[in-house]
C-alpha positions in Angstrom: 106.8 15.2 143.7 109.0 13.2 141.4 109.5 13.7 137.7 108.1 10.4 137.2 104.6 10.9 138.4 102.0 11.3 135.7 99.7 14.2 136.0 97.2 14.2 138.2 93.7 14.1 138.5 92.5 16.3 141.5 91.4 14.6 144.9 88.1 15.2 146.1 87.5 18.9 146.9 86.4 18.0 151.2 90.6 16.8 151.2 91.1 20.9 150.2 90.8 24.2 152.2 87.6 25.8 151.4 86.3 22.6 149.3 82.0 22.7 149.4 81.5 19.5 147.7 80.9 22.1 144.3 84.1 20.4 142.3 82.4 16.8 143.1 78.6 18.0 142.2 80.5 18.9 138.8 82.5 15.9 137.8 79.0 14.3 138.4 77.5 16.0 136.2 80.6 15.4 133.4 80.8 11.9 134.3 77.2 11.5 133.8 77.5 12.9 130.5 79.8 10.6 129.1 82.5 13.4 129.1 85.8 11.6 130.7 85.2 8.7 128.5 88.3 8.4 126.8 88.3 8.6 122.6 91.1 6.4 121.0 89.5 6.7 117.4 90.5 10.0 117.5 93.7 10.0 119.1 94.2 7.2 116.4 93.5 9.7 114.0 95.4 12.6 115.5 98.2 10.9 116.3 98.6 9.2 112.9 98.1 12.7 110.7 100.4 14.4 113.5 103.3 11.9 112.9 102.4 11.7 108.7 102.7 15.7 109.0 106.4 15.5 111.2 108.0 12.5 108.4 106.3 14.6 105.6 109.0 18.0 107.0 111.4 15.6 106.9 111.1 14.4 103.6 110.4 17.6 102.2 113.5 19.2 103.8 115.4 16.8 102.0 113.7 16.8 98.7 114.4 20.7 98.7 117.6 20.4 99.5 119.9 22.8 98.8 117.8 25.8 98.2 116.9 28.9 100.3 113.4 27.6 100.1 114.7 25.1 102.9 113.8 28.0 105.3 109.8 27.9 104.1 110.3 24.1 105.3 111.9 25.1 108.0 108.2 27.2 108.7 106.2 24.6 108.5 108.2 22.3 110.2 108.2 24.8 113.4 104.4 23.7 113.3 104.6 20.3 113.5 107.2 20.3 116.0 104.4 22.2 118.0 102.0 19.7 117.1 104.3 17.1 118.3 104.3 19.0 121.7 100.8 19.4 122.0 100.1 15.7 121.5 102.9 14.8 124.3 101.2 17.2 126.6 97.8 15.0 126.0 99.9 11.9 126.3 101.1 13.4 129.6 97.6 14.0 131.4 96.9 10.6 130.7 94.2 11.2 127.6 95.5 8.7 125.3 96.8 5.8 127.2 95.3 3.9 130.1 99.1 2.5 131.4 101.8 4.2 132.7 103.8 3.0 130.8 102.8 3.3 127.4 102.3 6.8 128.1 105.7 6.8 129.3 107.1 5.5 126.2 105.2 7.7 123.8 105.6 10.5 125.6 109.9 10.5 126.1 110.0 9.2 122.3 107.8 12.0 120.8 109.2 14.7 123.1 112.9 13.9 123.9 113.7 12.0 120.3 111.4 13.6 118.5 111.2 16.9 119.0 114.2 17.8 121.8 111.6 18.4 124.4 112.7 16.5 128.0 109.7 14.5 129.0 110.3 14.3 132.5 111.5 18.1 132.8 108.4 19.1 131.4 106.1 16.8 132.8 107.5 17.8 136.6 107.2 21.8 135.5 103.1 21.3 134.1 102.4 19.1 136.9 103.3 21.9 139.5 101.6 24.4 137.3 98.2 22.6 137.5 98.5 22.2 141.0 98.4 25.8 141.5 98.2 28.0 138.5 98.7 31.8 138.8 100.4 31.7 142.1 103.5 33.4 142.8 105.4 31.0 145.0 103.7 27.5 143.3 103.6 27.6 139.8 106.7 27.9 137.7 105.3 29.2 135.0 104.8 32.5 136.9 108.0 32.6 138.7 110.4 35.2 137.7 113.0 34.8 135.5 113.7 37.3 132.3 109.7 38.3 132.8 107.9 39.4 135.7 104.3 38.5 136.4 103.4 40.8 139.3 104.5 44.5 140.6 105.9 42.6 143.8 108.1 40.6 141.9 109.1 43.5 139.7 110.2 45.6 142.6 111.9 42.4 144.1 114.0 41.5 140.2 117.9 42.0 139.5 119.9 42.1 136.6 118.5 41.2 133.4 114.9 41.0 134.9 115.0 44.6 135.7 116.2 45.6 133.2 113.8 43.8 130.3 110.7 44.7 132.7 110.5 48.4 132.1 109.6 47.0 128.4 108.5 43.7 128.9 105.4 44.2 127.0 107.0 45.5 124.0 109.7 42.8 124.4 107.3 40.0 125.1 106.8 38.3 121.1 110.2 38.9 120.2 111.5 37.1 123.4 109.5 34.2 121.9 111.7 34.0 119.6 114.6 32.3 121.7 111.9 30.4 123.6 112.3 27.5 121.5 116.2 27.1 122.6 115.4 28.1 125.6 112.8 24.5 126.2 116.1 22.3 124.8 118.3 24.2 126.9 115.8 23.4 130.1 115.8 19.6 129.2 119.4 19.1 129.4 120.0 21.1 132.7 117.3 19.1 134.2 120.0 16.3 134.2 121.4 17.2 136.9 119.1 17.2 139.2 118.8 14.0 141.4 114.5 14.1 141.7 114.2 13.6 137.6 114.1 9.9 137.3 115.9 7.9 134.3 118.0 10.7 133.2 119.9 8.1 131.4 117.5 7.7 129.6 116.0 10.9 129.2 119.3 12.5 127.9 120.4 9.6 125.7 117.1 10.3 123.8 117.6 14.1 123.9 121.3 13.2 122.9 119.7 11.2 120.3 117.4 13.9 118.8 120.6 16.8 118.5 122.9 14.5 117.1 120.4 13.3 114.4 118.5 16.9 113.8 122.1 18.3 113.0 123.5 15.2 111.3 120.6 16.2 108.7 121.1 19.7 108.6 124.8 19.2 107.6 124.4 16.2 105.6 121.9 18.1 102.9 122.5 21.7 103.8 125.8 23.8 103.8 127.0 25.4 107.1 125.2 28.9 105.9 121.9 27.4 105.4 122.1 24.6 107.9 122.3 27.5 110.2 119.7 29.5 108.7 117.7 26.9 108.8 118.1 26.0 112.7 117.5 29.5 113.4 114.6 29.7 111.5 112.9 26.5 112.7 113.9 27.2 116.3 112.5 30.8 116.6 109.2 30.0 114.5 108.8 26.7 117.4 109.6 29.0 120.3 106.9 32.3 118.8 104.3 29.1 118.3 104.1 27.2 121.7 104.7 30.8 123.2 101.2 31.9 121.2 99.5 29.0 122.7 100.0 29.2 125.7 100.2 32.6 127.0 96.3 33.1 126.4 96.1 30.7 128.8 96.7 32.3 132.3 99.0 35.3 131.7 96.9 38.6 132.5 94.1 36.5 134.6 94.5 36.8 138.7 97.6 35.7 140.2 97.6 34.0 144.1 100.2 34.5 146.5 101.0 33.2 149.7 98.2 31.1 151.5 95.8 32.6 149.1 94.2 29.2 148.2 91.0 28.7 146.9 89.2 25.4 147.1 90.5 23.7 143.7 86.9 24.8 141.7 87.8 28.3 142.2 91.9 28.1 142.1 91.1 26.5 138.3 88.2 28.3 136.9 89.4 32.2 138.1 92.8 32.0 137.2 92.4 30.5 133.5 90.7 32.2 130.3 89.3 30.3 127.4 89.4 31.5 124.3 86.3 31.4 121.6 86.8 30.6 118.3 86.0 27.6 116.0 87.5 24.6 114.3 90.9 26.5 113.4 91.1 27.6 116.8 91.3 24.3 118.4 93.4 23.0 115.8 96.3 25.3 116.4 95.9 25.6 120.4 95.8 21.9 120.2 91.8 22.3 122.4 94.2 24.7 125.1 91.4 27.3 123.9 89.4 25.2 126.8 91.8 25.8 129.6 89.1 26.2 132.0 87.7 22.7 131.5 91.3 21.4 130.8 92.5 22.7 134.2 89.5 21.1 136.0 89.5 17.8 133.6 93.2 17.0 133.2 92.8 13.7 131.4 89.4 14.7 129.9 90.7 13.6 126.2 91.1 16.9 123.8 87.5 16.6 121.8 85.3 16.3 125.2 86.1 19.8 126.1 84.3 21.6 123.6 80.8 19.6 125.5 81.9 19.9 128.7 82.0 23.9 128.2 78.4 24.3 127.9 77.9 22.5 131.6 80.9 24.3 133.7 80.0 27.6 132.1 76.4 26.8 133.0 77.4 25.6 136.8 80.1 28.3 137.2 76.7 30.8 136.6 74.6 28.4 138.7 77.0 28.5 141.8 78.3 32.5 141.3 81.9 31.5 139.8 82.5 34.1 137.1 83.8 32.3 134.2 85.6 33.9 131.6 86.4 33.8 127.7 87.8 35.8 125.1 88.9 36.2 121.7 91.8 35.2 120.7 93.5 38.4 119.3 91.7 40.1 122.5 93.8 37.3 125.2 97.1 38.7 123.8 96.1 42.4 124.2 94.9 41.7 128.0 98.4 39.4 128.4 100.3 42.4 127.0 98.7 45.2 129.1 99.1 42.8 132.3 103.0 42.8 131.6 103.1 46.5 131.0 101.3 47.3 134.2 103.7 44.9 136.3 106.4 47.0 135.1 105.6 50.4 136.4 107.4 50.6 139.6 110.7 49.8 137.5 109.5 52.5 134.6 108.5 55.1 138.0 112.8 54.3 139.1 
């Protein structure tokens, strides 16, 4: 699959091992209710406050100016750049835009320019991730780097791996910290690989994002704060999009091998929603759905919250068990998953 390929909406479940024809009695249903309709009032909205919010840091970095309260700017700008990110990833599944390229457009200019965030890098990485979430050997985000999601993969790590997944756990939020770096540092190393398409593009608008964001630093700041700032703003962005998405998956069942289920059941059992209100899906961006996100890809951002009530319902109606959590509560299962993993390198 190339980079340049939107994310996907799933084929029909008989084109799938194990597929009963329960995904397509489902999207009925949702369909019927109105639920993939798409919502460009809102998105108006959103994306309007979202972009106010990003010039607003801006501004206010340089109307502070030369103070140590540049790094409480700093804070608040780690959110927005967040922000930014989450309305890319809706851009991405195709919520906002009906054309390709439109979404194109907004998507490289919010996410390479705006925030340092390679479009088509990412975009390759989630699609893969959707396509098989939880599983060992299919989804990157469970593929072992510095972490280690299962005890097989522990027992199997080198290096730096083995050594960070005795404590892994512990080490888990404060490895958030560089996580932010570490999604710039992904973008530009995706250059080189022949599959991303216009990688001129992509890193002259990456290019064009670092040379501006230190341009400003160093323009208003000295070289003490400038670089107080970056670290500030950097870690805060990396701890933030960390905190939204490891509720997401990390802790839930992983598959390996030809463990497939039909798409229904890969989606529903290997994601966790978390409860919560209003402030909830304003800060996970409506990732607090990821049950109905992962079966609904381009089901825009305020549908979810309705099309809970009827998946949960079916998931019961058809024996699917369906679960959801607190937020504080998705963490401590995340946490205890990673600690488990690590045993057989703790037991060496």
């Amino acid at each position: 699959m190339t980079t340049s390929a939107l994310i996907p909406e799933p084929s029909p479940p008989s084109s799938r091992r194990g597929g009963d024809g329960d995904y397509a009695r489902l999207l009925r249903r949702i369909s019927e209710a109105g639920l993939m309709e798409r919502r460009p009032r809102y998105y108006v909205i959103r994306l309007g406050l979202v972009g106010f919010a990003f010039a607003a840091g801006w501004v206010a970095f340089v109307l502070v100016g030369d103070s140590w309260w540049t790094l409480a700017v700093a804070a608040v700008m780690a959110v927005t750049f967040a922000q930014v990110a989450l309305v890319m990833h809706d851009v991405a599944h195709r919520q906002v835009f009906r054309t390709r390229r439109a979404t194109e457009i907004v998507g490289r200019v919010a996410g390479n320019a705006g925030i340092g965030l390679a479009y088509g890098w990412w975009q390759d990485k989630h699609t893969r991730h959707h396509a098989n979430p939880n599983h060992e050997e299919l989804d990157p985000d469970v593929a072992p780097d510095i972490l280690v999601w299962s005890q097989r993969q522990a027992r199997n790590s080198r290096g730096l791996a083995r050594i960070i997944g005795r404590a892994q756990a512990f080490l888990f939020f404060p490895l958030l910290l560089l996580e932010g770096l570490n999604l710039h540092v992904a973008g530009f190393r995706a250059l080189g690989k022949r599959s991303l398409k216009h990688r001129g593009l992509e890193g002259a608008l990456l290019l064009v994002h670092v040379t501006a964001y230190a341009a400003a630093l160093l323009v208003v700041l000295p070289v003490d704060k400038a670089l107080a700032f970056a670290a500030v703003h950097q870690a805060l962005f990396g701890l933030y999009m960390g905190c939204i998405f490891a509720p997401n998956h990390k802790g839930m069942p992983t598959l390996t091998g030809d463990d497939r289920p039909d798409y229904l059941r890969r989606q529903v059992l290997t994601s966790r929603n978390v409860r919560g209100g209003a402030l909830t899906d304003l800060a996970l961006g409506g990732l607090n759905y990821q049950i109905e996100h992962h079966l609904f890809p381009s089901m825009p951002t305020p549908n979810l919250r309705h099309a809970q009530m009827l998946v949960r319902a079916y998931c019961a109606e058809i024996d699917v068990a369906y679960y959801e959590t607190g937020l504080i509560s998705s963490y401590r299962e995340a946490l205890r998953h990673l600690h488990h993993v690590g045993e057989p390198l703790r037991a060496n």
